[in-house]
DRENDO-1510 file (C-alpha; in Angstrom, 1 decimal, always signed):
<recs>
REC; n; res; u; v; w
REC; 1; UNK; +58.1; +11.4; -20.1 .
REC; 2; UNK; +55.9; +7.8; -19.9 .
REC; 3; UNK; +56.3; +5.3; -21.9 .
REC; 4; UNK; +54.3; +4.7; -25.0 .
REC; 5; UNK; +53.9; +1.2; -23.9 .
REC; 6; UNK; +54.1; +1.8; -20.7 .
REC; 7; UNK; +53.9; -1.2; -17.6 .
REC; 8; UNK; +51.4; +0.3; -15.6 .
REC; 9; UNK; +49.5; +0.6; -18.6 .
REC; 10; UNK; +50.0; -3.3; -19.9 .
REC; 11; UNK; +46.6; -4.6; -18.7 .
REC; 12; UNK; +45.3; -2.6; -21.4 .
REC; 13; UNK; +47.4; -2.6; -24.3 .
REC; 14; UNK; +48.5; -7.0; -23.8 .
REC; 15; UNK; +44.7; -7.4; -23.9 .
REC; 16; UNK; +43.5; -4.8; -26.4 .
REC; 17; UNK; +45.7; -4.0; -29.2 .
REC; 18; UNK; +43.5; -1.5; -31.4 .
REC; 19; UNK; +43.7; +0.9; -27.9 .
REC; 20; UNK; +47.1; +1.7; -29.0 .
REC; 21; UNK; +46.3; +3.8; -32.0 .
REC; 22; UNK; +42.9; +4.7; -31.2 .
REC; 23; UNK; +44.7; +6.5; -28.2 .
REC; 24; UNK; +47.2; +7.9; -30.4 .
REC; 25; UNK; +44.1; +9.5; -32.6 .
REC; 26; UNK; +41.2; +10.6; -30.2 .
REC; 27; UNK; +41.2; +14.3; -29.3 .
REC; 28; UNK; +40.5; +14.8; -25.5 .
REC; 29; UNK; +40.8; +17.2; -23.1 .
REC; 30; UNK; +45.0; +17.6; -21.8 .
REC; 31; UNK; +46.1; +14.8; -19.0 .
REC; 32; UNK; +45.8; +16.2; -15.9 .
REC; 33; UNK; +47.3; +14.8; -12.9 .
REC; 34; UNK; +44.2; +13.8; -10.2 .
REC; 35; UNK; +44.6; +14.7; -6.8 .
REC; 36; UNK; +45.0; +10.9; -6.0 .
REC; 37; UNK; +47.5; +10.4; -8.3 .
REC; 38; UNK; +49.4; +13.5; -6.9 .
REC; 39; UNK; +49.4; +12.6; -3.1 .
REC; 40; UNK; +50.5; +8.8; -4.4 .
REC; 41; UNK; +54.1; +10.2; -5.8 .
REC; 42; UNK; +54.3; +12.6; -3.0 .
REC; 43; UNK; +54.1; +9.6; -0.7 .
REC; 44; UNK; +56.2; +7.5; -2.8 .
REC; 45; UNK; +59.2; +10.4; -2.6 .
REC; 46; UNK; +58.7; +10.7; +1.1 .
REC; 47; UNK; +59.2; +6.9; +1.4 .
REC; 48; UNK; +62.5; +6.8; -0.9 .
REC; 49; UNK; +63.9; +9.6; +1.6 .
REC; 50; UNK; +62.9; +7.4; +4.7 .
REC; 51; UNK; +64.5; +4.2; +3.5 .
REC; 52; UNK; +67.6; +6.1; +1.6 .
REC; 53; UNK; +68.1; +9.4; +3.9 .
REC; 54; UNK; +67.2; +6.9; +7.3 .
REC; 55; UNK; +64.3; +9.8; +8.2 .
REC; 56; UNK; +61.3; +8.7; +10.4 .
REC; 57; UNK; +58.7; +8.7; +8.0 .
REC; 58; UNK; +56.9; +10.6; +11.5 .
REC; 59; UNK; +58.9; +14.0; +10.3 .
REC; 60; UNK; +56.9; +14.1; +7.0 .
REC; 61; UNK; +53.8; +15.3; +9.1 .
REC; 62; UNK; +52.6; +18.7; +8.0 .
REC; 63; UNK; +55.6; +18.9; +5.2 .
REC; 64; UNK; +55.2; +19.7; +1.3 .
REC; 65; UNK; +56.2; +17.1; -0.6 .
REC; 66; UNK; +55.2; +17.1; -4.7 .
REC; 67; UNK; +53.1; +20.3; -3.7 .
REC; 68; UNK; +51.2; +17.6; -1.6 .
REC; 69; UNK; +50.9; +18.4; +2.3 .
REC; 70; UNK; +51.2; +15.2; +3.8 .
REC; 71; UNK; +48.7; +14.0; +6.7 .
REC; 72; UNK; +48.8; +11.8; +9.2 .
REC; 73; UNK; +46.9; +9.3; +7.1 .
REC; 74; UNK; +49.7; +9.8; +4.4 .
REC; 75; UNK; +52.2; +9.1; +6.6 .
REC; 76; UNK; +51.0; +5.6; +7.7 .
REC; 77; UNK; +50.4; +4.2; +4.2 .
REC; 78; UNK; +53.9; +5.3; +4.1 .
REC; 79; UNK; +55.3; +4.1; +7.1 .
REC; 80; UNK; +53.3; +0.3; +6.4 .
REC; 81; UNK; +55.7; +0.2; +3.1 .
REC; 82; UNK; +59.0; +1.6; +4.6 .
REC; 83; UNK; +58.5; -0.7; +7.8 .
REC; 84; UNK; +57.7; -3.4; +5.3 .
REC; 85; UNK; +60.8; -3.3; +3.4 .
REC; 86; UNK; +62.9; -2.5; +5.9 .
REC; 87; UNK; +62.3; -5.7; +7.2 .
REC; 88; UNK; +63.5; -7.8; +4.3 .
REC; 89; UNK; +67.1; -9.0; +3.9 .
REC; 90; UNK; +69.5; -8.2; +1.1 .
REC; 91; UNK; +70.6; -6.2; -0.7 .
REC; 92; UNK; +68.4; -3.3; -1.4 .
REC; 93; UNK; +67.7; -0.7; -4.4 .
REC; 94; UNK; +65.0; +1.9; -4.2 .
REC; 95; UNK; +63.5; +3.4; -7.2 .
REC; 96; UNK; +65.1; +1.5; -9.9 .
REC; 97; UNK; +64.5; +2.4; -13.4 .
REC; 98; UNK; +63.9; -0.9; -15.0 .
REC; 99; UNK; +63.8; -1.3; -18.9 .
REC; 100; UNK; +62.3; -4.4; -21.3 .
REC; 101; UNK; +63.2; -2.5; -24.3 .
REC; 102; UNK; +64.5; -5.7; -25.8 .
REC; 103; UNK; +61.1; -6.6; -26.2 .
REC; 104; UNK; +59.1; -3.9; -26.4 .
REC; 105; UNK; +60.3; -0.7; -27.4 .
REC; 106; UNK; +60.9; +2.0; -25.3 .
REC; 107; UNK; +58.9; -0.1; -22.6 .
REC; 108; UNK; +60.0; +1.1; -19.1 .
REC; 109; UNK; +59.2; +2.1; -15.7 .
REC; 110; UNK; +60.3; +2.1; -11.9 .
REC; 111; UNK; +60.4; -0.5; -9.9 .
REC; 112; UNK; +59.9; +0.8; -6.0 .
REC; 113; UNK; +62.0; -1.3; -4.3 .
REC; 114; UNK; +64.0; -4.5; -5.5 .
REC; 115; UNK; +66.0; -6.7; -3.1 .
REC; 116; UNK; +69.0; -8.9; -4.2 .
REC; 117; UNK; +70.8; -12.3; -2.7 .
REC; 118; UNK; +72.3; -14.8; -4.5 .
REC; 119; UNK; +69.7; -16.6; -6.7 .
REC; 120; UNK; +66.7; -14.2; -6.2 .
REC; 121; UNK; +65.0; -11.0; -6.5 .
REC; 122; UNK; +62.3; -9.7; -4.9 .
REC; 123; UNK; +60.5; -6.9; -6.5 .
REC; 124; UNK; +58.2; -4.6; -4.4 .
REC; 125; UNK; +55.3; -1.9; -5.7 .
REC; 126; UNK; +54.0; +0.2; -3.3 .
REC; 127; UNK; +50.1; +0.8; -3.9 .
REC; 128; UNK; +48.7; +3.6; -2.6 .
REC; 129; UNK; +45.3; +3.9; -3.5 .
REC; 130; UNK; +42.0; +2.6; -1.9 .
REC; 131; UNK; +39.5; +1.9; -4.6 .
REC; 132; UNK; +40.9; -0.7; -6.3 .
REC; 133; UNK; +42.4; -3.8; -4.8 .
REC; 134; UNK; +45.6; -5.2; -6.5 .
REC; 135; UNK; +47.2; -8.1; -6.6 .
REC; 136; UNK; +50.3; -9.8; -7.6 .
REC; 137; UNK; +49.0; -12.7; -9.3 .
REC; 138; UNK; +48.8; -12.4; -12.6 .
REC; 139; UNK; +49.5; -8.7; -12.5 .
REC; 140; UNK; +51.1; -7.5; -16.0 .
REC; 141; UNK; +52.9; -4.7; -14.8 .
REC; 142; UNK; +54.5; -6.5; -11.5 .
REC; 143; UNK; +56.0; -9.1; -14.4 .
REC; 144; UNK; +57.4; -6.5; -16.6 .
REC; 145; UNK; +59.1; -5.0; -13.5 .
REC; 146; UNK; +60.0; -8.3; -12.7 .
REC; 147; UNK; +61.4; -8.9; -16.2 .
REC; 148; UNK; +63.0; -5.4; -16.1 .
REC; 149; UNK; +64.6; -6.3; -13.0 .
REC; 150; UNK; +66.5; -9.7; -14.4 .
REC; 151; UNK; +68.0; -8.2; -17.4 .
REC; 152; UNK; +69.5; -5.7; -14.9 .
REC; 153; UNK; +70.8; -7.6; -12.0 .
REC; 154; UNK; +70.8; -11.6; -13.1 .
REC; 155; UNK; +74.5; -10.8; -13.7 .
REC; 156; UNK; +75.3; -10.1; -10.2 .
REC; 157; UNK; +73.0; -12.6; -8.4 .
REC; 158; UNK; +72.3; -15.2; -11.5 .
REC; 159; UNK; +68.9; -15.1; -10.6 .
REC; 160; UNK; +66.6; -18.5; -10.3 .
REC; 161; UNK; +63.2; -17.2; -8.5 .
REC; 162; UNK; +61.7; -14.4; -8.5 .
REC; 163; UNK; +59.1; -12.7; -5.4 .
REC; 164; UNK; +56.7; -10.4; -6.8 .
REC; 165; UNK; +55.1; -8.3; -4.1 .
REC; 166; UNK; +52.4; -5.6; -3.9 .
REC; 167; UNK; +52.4; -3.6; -0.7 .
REC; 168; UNK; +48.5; -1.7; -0.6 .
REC; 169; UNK; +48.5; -0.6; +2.9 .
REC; 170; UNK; +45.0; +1.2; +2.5 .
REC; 171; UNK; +43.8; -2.5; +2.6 .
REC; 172; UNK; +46.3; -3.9; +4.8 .
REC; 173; UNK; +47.5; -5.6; +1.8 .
REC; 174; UNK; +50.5; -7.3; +1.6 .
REC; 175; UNK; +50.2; -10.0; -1.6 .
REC; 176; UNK; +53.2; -11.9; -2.9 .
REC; 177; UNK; +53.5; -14.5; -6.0 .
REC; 178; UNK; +57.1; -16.7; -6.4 .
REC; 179; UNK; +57.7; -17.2; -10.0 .
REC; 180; UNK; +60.8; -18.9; -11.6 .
REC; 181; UNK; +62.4; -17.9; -14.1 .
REC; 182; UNK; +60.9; -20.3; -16.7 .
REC; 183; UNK; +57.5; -18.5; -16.0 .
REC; 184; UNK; +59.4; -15.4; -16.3 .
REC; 185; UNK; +60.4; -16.1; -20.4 .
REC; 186; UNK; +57.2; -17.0; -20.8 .
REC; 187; UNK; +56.0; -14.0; -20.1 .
REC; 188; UNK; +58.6; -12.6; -22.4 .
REC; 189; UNK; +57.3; -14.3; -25.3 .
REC; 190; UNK; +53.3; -13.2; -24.1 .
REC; 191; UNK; +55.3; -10.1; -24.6 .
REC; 192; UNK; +56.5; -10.3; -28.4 .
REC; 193; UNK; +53.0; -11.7; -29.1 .
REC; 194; UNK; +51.2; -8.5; -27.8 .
REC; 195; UNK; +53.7; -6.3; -29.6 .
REC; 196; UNK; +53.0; -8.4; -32.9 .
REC; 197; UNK; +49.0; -7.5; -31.9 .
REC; 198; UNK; +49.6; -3.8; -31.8 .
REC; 199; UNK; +51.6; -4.1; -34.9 .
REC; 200; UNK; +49.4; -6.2; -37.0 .
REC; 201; UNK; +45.6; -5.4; -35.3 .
REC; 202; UNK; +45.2; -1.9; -35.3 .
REC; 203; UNK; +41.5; -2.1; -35.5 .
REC; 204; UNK; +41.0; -4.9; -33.0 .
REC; 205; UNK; +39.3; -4.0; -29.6 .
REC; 206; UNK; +38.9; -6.6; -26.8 .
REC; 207; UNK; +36.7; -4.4; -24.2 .
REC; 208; UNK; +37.4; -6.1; -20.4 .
REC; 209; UNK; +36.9; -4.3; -17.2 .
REC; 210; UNK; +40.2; -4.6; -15.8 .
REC; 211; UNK; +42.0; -3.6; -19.7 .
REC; 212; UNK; +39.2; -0.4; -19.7 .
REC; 213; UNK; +39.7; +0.4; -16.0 .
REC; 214; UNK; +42.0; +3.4; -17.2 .
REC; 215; UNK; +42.0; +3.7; -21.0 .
REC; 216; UNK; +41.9; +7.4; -21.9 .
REC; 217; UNK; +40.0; +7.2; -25.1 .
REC; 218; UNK; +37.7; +4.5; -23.4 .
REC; 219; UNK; +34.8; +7.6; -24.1 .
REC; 220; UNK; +35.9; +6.8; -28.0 .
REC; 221; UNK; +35.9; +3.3; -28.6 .
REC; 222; UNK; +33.5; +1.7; -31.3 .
REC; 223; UNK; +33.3; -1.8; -29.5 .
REC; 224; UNK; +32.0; +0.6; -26.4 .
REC; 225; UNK; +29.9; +2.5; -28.8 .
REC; 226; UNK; +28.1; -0.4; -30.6 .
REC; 227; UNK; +27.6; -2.3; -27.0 .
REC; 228; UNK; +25.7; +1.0; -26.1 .
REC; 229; UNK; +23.9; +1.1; -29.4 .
REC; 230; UNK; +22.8; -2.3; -29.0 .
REC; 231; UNK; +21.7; -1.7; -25.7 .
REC; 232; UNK; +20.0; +1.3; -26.3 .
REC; 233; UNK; +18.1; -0.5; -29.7 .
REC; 234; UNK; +17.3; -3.3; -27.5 .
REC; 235; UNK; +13.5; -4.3; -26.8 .
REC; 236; UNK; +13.2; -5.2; -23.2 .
REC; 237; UNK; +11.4; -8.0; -23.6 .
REC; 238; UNK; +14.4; -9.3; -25.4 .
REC; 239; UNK; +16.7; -8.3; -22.8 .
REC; 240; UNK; +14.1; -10.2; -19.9 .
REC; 241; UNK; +13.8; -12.9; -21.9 .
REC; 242; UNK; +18.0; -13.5; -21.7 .
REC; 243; UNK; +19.4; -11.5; -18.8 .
REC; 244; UNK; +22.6; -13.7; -18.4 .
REC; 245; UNK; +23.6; -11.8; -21.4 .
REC; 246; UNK; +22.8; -8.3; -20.5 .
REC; 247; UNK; +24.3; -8.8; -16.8 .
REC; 248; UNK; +27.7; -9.3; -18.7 .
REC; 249; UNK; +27.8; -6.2; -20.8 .
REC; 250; UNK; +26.4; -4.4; -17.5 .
REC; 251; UNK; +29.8; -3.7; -15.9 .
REC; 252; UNK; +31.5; -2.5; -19.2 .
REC; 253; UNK; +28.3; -0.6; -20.4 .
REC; 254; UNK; +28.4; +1.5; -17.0 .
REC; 255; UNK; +32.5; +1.8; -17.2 .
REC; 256; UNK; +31.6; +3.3; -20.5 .
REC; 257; UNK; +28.9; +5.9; -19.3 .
REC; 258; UNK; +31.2; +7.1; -16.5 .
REC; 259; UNK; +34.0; +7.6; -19.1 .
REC; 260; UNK; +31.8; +9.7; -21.2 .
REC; 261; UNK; +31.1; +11.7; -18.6 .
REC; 262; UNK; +34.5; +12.3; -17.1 .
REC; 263; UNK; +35.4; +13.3; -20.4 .
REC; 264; UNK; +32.9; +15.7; -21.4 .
REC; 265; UNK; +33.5; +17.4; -17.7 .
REC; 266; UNK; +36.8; +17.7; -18.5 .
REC; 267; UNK; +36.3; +19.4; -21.8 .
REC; 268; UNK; +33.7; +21.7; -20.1 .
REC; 269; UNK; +35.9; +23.0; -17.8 .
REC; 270; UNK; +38.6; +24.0; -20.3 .
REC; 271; UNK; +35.8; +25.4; -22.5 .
REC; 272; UNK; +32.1; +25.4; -21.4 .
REC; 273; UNK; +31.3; +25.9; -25.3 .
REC; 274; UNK; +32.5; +22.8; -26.2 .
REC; 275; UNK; +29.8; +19.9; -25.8 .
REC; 276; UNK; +26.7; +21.2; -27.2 .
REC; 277; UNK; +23.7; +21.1; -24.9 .
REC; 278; UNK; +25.7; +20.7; -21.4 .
REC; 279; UNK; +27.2; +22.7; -19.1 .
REC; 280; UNK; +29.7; +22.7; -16.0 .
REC; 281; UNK; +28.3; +23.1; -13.1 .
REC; 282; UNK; +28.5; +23.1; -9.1 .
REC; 283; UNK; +27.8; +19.8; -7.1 .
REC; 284; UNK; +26.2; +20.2; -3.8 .
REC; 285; UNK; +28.9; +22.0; -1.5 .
REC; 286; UNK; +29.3; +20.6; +2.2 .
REC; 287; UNK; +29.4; +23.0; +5.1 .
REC; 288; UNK; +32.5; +23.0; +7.5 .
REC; 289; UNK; +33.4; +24.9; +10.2 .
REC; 290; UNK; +36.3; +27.7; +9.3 .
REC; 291; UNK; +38.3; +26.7; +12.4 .
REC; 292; UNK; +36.9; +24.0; +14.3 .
REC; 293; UNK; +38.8; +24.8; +17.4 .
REC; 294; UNK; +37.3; +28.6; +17.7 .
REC; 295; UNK; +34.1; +27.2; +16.9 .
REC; 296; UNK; +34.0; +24.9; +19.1 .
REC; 297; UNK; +35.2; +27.0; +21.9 .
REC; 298; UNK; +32.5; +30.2; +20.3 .
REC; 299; UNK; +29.5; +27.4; +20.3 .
REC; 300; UNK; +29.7; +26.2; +24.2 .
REC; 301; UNK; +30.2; +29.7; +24.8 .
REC; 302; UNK; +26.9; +31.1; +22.5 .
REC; 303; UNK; +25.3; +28.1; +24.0 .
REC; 304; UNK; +25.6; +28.6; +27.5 .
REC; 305; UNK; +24.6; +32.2; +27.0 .
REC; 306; UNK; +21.5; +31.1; +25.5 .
REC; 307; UNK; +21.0; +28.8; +28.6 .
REC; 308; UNK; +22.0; +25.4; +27.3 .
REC; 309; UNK; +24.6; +22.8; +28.2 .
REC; 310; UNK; +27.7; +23.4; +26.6 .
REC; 311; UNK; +27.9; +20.2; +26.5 .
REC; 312; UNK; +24.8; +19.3; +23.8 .
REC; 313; UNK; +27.4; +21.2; +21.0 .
REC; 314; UNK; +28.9; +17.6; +21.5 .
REC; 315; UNK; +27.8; +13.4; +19.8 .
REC; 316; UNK; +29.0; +10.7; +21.8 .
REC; 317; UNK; +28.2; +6.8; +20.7 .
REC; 318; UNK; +29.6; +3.6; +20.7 .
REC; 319; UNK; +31.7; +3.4; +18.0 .
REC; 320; UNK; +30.6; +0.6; +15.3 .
REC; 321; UNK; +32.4; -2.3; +15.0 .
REC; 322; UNK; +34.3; -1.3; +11.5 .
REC; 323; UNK; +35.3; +1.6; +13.4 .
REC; 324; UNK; +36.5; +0.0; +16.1 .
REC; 325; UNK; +38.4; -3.0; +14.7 .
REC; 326; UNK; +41.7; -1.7; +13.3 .
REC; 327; UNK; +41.9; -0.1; +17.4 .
REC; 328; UNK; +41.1; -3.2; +19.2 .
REC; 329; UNK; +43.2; -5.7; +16.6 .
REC; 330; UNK; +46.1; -3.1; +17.7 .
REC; 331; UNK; +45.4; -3.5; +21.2 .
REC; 332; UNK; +45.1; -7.1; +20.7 .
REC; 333; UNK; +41.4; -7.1; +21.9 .
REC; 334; UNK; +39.2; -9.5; +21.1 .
REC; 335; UNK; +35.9; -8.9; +20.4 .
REC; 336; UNK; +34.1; -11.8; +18.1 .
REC; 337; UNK; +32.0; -13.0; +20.8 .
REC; 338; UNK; +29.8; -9.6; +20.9 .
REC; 339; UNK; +29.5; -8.9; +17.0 .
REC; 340; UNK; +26.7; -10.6; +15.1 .
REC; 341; UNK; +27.0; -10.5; +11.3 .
REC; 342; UNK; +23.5; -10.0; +9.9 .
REC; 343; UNK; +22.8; -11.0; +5.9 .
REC; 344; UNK; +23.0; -8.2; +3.6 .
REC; 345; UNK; +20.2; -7.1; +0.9 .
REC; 346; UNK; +20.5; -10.2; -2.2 .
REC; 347; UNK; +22.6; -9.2; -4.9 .
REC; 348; UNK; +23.2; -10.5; -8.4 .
REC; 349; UNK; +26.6; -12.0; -9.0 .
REC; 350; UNK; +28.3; -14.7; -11.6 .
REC; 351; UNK; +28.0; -18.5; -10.6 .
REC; 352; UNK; +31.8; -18.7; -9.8 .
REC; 353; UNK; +31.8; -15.8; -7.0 .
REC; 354; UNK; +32.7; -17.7; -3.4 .
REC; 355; UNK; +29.9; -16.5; -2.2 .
REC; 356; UNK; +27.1; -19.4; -1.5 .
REC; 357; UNK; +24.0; -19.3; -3.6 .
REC; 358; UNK; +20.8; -18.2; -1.7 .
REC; 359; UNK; +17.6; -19.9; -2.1 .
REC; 360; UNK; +15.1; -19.0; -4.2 .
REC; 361; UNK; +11.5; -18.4; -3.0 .
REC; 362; UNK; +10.4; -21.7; -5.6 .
REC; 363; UNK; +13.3; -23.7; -3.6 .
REC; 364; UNK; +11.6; -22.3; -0.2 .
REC; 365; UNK; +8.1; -23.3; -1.2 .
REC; 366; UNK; +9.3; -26.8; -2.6 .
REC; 367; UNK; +11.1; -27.4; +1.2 .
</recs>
């Protein structure tokens, strides 16, 4: 069971408070678990029986776990988190179902690891996925952990700072924020006032990338539907004439389009009747071999019989240096002396990316 107001679904429902019941009312196809989403818990049980059980997350190789069969590649986003905590000293809980019910109403989640000494807490949530990057700054459902976590255990270690820590080994990510536990009531109250929101602002929508990202009824919303509208009624020599403004609504408008058509896949494949005018059907397939070690063997052989060199069934290059760097930084090889980084194609970004500006071809003709 997850919780109506759930944490790892605050970045949504803190900024936009009219997602709540528009949630609650939008028919859409039934939740299914994604495959991503699937080998993430499997990897977060297999971790809890590593750090709990004292296995080598190496034995998880090949094993079922959450229906998942776990992969090498599985095992080392694991292994990066279990090696990780194991490293840190206190005491330690794993898995910890943490509550804020005192604020927000059967608001509650758990907590991957949380580690204890007199004074402070350190709360830890293990990331899994690569697509998006997470941080701990500033991250809604870290704090509610966080919070969580000092209604449960200030009375044993009458807490005064807090570490907030996200572990994303897919990026080698390993982000920490120190709060205190002034910051911490803050938050509390931000809290109350987002309740009060969802309480009192039914109808209010505040559309933002980040509170979008994973909104199931995003396909649904009118403040998505009248940006869309309004782009679609737009003249483009309106738009040309003010592109600052239209390179905003750019990232929400195409959040928008790929929500409307997850969602009408979805329904297509639990009924192919049921959005007039489309139908499901197969992407391009790739070919692989059936088992690559008999081919491989079968294909020197077919190809020496035909009177080639076995050896032409096989690629071998220099590997590139994104390839090569996680190997060599392992090894403890350098290698920045013999890469050259050359500019990428110009792209359009806000004025406060880090990025430096490039010159314009009127700034190269005034020079």
């Amino acid at each position: 069971m997850h919780a109506k107001l759930s944490p790892s679904a605050s970045t949504r429902w803190m900024t936009c408070p009219g997602s709540v019941t528009l949630i609650e009312q939008t028919p859409r196809s039934r939740d299914v678990s994604s495959p991503a989403a699937a080998i993430g818990t499997a990897i977060h049980e297999a971790c809890e029986l590593a750090l709990t059980k004292k296995r080598s997350m190496q034995s998880f190789v090949g094993k079922t776990v959450n229906k998942v069969e776990l992969t090498q590649e599985h095992v080392n986003i694991g292994k990066t988190y279990v090696d990780y905590v194991s490293r840190l000293k206190g005491d330690k809980y794993y898995e910890q179902r943490v509550s804020v019910s005192q604020v927000v109403d059967n608001c509650f989640g758990t907590a991957d690891a949380i580690v204890g000494r007199d004074g402070h807490i350190a709360v830890i949530d293990l990331k899994t996925g690569s697509g998006v990057k997470v941080h701990a700054q500033d991250n809604t459902q870290l704090m509610i952990y966080a919070l969580g976590a000092f209604y449960k255990f200030d009375v044993i270690y009458d807490i005064q700072e807090l570490t907030l820590i996200i572990v994303q080994p897919p990026f080698d990510l390993f982000d920490e924020v120190r709060i205190s536990v002034e910051e911490l009531r803050a938050f509390e109250k931000q809290l109350k006032t987002a309740v009060d929101r969802i309480n009192n602002e039914p109808d209010t929508y505040v559309p933002s990338v980040d509170a979008c990202r994973w909104c199931p009824a995003q396909h649904a919303c009118p403040a998505h539907r009248d940006a869309a509208n309004d782009a679609a009624a737009a003249d483009f020599s309106d738009v040309k004439d003010d592109l600052s403004h239209w390179l905003d609504k750019v990232p929400l408008l195409e959040q928008f389009c790929k929500a409307v058509k997850d969602e009408a896949l979805k329904r297509l494949m639990e009924d192919s009747q049921s959005v007039p005018g489309y139908k499901p059907v197969a992407g391009r397939g790739q070919r692989k071999w059936i088992d690559p070690s008999e081919a491989e063997q079968e294909m020197a052989a077919r190809f020496k019989a035909a009177g080639l060199e076995p050896d032409s069934i096989y690629k071998t290059e220099f590997l590139s240096v994104a390839q090569l760097e996680k190997l060599a930084k392992k090894a403890k090889v350098d290698y920045d002396d013999l890469v050259k980084i050359s500019q990428g194609a110009p792209q359009v970004a806000q004025t406060d990316d880090k990025r430096p500006a490039l010159s314009s071809a009127r700034e190269d003709f005034a020079k």
